[in-house]
C-alpha positions in Angstrom: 0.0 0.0 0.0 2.9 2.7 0.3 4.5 1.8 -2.6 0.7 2.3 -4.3 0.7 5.6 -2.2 4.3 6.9 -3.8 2.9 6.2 -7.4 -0.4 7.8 -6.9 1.2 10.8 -5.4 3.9 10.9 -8.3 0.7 10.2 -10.8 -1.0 12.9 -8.9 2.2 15.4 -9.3 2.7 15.2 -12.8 -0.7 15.5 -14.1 -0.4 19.3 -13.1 2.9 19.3 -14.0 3.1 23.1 -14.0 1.4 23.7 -10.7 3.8 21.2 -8.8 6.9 23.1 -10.7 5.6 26.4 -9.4 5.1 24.7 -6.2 8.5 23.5 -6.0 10.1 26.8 -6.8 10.0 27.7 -3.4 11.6 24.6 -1.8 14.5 25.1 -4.4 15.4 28.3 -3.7 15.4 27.9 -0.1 17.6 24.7 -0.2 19.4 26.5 -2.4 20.1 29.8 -0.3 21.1 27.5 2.7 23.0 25.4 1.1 24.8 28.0 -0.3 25.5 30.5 1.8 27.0 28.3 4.7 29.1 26.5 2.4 30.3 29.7 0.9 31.3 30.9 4.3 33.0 28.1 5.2 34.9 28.3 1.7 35.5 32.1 1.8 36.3 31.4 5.6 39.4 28.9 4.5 40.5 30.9 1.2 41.7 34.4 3.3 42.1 32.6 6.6 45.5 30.8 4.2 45.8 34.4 2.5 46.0 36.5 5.4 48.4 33.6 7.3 50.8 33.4 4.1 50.3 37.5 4.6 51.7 38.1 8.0 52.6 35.1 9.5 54.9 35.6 12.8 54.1 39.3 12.2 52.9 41.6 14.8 52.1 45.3 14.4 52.7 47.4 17.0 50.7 50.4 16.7 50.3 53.9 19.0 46.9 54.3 19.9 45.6 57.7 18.0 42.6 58.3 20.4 44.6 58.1 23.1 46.3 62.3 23.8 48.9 60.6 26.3 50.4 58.4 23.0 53.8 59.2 22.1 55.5 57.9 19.2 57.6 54.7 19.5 61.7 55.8 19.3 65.3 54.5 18.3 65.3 53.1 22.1 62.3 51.2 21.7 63.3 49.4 18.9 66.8 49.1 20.4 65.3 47.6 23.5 63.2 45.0 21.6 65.9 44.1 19.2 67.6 41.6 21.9 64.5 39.1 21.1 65.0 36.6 18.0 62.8 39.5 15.5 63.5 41.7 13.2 61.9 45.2 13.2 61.3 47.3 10.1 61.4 50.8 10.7 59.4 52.8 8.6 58.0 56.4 8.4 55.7 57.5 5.5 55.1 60.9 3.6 52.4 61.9 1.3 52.6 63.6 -1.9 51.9 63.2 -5.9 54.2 61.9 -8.5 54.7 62.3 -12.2 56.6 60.7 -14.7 57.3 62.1 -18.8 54.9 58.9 -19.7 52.3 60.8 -18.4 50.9 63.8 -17.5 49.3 64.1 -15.0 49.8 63.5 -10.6 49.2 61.2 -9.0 49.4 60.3 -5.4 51.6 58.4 -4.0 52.8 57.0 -0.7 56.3 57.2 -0.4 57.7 55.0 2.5 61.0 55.8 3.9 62.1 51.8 4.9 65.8 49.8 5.3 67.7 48.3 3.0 67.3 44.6 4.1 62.9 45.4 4.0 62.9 42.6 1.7 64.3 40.0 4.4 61.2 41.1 7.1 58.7 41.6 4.6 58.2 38.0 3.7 55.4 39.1 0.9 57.8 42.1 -0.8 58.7 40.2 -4.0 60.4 42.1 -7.1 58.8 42.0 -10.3 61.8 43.6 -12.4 65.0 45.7 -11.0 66.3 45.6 -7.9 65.9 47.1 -4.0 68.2 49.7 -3.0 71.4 48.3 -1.1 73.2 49.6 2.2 75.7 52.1 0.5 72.1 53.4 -1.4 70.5 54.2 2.6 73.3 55.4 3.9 74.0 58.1 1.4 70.5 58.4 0.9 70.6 58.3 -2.5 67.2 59.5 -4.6 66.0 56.0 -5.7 62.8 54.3 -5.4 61.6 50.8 -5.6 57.6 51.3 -6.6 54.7 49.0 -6.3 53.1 47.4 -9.2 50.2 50.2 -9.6 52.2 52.9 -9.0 54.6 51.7 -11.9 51.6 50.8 -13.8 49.7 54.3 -13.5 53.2 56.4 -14.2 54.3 54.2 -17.0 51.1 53.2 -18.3 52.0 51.5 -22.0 53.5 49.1 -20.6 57.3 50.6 -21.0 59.9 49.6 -18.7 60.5 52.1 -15.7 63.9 50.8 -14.7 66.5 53.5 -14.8 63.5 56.2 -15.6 63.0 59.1 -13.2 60.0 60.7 -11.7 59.5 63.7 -10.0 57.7 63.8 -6.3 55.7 66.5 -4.8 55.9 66.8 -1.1 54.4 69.6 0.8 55.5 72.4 -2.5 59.1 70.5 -2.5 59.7 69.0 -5.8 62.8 65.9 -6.3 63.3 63.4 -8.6 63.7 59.9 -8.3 65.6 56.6 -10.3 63.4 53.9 -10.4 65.3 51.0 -9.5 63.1 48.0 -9.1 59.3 47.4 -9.5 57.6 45.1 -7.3 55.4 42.3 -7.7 51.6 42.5 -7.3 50.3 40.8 -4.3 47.3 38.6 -5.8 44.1 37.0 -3.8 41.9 38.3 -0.9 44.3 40.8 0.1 45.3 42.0 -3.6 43.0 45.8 -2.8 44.9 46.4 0.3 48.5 46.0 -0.2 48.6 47.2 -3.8 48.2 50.4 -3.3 50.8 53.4 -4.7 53.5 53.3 -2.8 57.3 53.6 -3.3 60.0 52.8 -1.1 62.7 54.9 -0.5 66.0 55.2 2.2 64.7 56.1 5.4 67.5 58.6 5.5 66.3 59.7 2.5 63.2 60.5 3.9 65.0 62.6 6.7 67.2 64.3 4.4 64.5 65.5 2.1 61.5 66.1 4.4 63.1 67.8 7.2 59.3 67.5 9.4 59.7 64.3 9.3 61.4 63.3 13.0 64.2 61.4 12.8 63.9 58.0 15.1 60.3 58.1 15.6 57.5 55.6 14.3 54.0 55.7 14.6 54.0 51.9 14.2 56.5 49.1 13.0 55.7 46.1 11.8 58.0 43.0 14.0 59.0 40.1 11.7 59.3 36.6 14.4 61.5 33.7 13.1 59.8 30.9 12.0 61.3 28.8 14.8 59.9 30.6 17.5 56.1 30.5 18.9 54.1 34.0 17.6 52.4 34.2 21.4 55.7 33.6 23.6 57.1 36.5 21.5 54.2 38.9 21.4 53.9 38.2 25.3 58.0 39.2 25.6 57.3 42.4 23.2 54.8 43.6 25.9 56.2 42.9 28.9 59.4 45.2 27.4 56.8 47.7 26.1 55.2 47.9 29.3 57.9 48.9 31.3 58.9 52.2 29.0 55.6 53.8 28.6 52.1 53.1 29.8 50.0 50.3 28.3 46.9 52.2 27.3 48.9 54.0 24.5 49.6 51.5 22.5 48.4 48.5 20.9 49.8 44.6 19.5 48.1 43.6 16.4 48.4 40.5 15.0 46.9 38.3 12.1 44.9 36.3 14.7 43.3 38.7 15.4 42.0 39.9 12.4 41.1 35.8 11.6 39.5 35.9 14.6 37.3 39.4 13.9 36.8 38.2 10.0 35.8 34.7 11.2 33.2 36.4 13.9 31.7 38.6 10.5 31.4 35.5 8.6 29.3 33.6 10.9 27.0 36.4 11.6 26.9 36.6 7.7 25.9 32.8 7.5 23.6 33.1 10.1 21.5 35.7 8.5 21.7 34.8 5.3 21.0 31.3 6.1 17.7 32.5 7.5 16.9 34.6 4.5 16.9 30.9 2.8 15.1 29.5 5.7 12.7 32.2 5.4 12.4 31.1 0.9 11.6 27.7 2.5 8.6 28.7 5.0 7.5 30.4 1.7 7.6 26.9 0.0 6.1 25.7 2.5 3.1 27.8 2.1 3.1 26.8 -1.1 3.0 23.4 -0.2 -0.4 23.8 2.1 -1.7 25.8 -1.0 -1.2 23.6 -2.9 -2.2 20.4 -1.0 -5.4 22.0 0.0 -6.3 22.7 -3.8 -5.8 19.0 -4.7 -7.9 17.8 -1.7 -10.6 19.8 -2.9 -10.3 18.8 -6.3 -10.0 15.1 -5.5 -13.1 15.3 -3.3 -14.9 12.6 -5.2 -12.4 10.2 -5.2 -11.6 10.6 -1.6 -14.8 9.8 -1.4 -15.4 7.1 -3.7 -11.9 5.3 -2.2 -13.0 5.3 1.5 -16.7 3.6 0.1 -14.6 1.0 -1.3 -13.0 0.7 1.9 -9.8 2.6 2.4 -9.2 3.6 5.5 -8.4 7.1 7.5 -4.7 6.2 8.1 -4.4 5.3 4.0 -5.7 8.7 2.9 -3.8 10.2 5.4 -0.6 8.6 4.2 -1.5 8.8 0.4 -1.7 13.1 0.5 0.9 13.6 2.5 3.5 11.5 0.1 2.7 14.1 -2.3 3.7 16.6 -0.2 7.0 15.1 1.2 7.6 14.1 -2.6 7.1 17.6 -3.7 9.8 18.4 -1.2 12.1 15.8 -1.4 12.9 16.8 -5.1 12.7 20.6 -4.4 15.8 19.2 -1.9 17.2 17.3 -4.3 16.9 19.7 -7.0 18.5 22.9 -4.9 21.0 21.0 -3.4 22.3 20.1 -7.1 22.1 24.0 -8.2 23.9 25.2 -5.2 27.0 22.1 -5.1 27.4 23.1 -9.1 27.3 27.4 -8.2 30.2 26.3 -5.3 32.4 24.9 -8.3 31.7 27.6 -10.4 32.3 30.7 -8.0 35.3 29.3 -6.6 36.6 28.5 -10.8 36.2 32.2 -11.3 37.3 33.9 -7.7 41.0 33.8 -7.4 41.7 33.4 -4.0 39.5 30.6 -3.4 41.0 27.5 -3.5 38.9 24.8 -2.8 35.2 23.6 -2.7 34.0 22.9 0.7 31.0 20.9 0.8 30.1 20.0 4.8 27.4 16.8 4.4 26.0 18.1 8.0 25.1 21.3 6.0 23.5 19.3 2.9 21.7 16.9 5.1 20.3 20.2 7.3 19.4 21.7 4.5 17.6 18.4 3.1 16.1 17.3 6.6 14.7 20.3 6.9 13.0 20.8 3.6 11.5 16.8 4.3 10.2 18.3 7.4 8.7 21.1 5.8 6.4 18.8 3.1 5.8 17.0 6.9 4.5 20.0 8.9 2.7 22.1 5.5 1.3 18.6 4.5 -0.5 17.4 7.4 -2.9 19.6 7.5 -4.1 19.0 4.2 -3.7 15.5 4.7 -5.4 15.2 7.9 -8.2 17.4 6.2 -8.6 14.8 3.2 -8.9 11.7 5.8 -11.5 13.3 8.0 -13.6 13.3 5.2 -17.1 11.9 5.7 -17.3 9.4 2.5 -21.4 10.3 1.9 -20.3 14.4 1.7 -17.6 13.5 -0.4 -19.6 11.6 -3.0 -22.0 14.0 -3.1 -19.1 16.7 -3.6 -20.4 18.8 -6.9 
């Protein structure tokens, strides 16, 4: 009899094919959206979680706290005083102005970073495209020569020519220099691609000094600590503190590190799959109406032969059964269906976004996604059902 029930139900489903494909719109979607959108956070979650580890791993940022009026900028003594632990600290100061090159002609701006010669050692992601960085003898004579990043080469020297050995001019504050390019650097690529390539060019730190005399000579506003790969990221950051601590007050400055972006990005991302798993959940009750709608239509039409089958004897429990196997049918392709569209979208969004390296797939979250919608033909088809079974058989014979 429940095999009988599946193929009347089936029967019953695809002679209105169109109203049970309108019907199961609804389930689709909202599979679909859940499906989605939790699996896409866990992918997105495990594409920049490697990016911003292969970013800034072992690195810590040491930073003055702006908001706080008692801050006072790190000096030459605080990075002496650190430099007895197994880092390496990159000294940097930064000045704003606008560059031009005779490939263009017009500004425009430009970061230029005063930094050390051996920068390419601490920054483990500063790779060189073409050229070279400048060497020891370059930053101690302070020689005018600048390694820029890969949009700043690209928007100065824009087709495509080669900027080693060219100069531009820089505009700081009305003073006007010019500089060799020496070495272009690569682009960083993936998640992080929009933050770091922005245009920049490094220059000596003592060139910085020499040529922007407001600049103050030994103090940072931050500096970014390299750790050796050998040594445990927490045991150091706990040493850089406790030295920290004792030369100015703790309130004025603060430690970042990549864990704790991973941890702030990870936090965003699961209120992000929360709520947009209940926009899907929310496609799903819609379905669900559907479902009752729909259900409650085809008990009316079939009012006759609900009628006719309990005079031949069927029983309560049979009709029961027999309407709401259509329903949990209509869902358990709708589940079927969306889970399909959404495992094929994960290929094809990860195919096309750079960063993301692999298709996560969590059964846990299919089989939610697919209990759930089973439960929703349950819960929207039992009324109907019910409603078809507590039929009298006389009524429904005389049913017009």
């Amino acid at each position: 009899m429940f095999l009988e029930n599946i193929r009347t139900a089936l029967e019953a489903l695809f002679g209105n094919r169109l109203r049970s494909l309108l019907t199961l719109l609804g389930v689709v979607i909202g599979v679909f959206a859940v499906t989605t959108t939790v699996s896409m956070g866990e992918i997105a979650t495990a594409g920049i979680t490697g990016e911003l580890q292969s970013f800034g791993a072992q690195q810590l940022f040491v930073i003055m706290d702006f908001d706080n009026p008692q801050a006072e900028p790190f000096t030459d003594d605080d990075v002496e005083a650190l430099s007895r632990l197994p880092i390496s600290i990159l000294q940097t100061q930064s000045v704003g102005g606008l560059a031009r090159s005779d490939a263009t002609d017009k500004d425009i701006d430009l970061s230029v970073d005063g930094t050390s010669a051996n920068t390419p050692e601490i920054d483990r992601t500063l790779k060189l495209a073409r050229g070279r960085y400048f060497s020891e003898a370059e930053y101690f004579r302070a020689a005018p020569v600048i390694v820029l990043s890969a949009d700043a080469a690209e928007d100065l020297f824009p087709n495509n020519e080669d900027p080693i050995g060219e100069e531009i001019t820089v505009n700081v504050r009305g003073s006007r220099l010019l500089y060799t390019v020496i070495g272009v650097k690569e682009r960083i690529g993936g998640a992080l691609g929009n933050f770091a390539n922005n245009r920049h060019g490094d220059i000596p730190l003592e060139a910085i000094y020499l040529n922007y005399p407001f600049v103050e000579r030994g103090e940072y506003e931050f500096f970014p600590i390299s750790i050796d790969l050998d040594r445990n990221a927490s045991d150091i950051e706990t040493q850089v503190r406790a030295i920290l601590d004792r030369r100015r007050d703790p309130e004025t400055y603060e430690i970042q590190k990549i864990e704790g972006l991973l941890n702030t990005f990870n936090t965003i991302t699961r209120i992000l799959q929360a709520v947009l798993g209940g926009i899907g959940a929310i496609s799903l009750l819609v379905g669900g109406i559907g479902i009752l709608n729909i259900m409650l239509v085809s008990v009316t039409e079939r009012t006759r032969e609900i009628g006719l089958r309990k005079a031949l004897g069927a029983k309560k429990n049979t009709i029961l059964q027999q309407f709401l196997i259509e329903a949990i049918v209509l869902t358990v392709i709708g589940g079927l269906v969306g889970v399909a569209l959404s495992v094929a979208s994960l290929y094809l969004i990860v195919a096309a976004v750079p960063f993301l390296n692999e298709v996560i797939i969590n059964p846990l979250v299919i089989a939610l996604a697919f209990g759930v919608s089973v439960a929703t033909g349950i819960i929207f088809g039992l009324l109907p059902a019910n409603r078809a079974a507590n039929l009298s058989p006389i009524e429904a014979l005389r049913y017009e």
